[in-house]
C-alpha positions as CSV (number, residue, x, y, z in Angstrom):
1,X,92.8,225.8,287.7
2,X,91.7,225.6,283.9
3,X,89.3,227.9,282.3
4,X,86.1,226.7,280.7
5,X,85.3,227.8,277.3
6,X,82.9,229.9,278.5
7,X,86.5,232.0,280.0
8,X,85.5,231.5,283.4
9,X,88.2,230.0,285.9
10,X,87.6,226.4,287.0
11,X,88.7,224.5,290.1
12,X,89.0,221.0,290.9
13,X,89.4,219.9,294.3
14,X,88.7,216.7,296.0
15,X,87.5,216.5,299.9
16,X,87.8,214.3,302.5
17,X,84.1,213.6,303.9
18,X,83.4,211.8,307.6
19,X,80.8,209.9,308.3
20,X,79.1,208.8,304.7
21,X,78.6,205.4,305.2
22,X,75.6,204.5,302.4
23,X,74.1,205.5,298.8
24,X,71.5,207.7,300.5
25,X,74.7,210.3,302.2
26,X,76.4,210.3,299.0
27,X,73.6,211.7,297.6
28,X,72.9,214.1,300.3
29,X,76.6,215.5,300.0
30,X,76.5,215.6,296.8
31,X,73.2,217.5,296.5
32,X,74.5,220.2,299.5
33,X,77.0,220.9,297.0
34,X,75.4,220.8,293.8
35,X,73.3,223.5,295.8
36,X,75.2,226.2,295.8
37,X,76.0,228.5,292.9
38,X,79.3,228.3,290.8
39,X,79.6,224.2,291.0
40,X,80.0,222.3,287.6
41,X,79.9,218.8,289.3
42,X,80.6,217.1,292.6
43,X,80.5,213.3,292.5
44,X,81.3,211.6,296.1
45,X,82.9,208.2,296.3
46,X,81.6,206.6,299.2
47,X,84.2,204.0,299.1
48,X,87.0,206.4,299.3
49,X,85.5,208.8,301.7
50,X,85.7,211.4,299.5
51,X,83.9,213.8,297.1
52,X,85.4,215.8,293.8
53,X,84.3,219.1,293.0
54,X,84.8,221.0,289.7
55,X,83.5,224.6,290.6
56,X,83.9,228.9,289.8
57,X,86.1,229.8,292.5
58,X,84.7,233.8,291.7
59,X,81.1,232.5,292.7
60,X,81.6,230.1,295.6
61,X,84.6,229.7,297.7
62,X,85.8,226.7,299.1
63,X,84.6,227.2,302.4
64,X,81.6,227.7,301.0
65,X,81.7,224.1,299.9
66,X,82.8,222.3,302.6
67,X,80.5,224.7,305.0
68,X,77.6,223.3,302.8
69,X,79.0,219.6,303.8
70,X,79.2,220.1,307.1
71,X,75.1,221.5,307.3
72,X,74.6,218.5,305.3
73,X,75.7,216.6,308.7
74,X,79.3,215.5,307.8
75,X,82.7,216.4,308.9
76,X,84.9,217.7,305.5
77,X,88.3,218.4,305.0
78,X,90.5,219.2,302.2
């Protein structure tokens, strides 16, 4: 966790996402989470399988984010 110079707490996480195979679900994940109050960024690496996310864990929790991946229509882990 760092904290922003704004003094709120920031977390950076990275998530394994199933199931994103092309430039159209790397957008969709990334939009699902960009969605949701309390993320800073979330940039998903198609190649990888994966997806980073620098968010506020006192406005969205991280089930929250991979819940969001999930409705989204992929499988997400940390």
């Amino acid at each position: 966790m760092t904290e922003c110079c704004s003094g709120s707490v920031r977390s950076d996480v990275t998530l394994n996402v199933s199931g994103m195979t092309c430039e159209h679900c790397k957008k969709s994940v990334e939009a699902a989470v960009e969605a949701l109050p309390g993320i800073e960024s979330a940039k998903a690496i198609i190649q990888d399988g994966r997806v980073n996310v620098s968010f506020e864990p006192a406005k969205v929790s991280l089930d929250d984010i991979l819940e969001a991946i999930r409705e989204a229509g992929f499988e997400a882990e940390e």
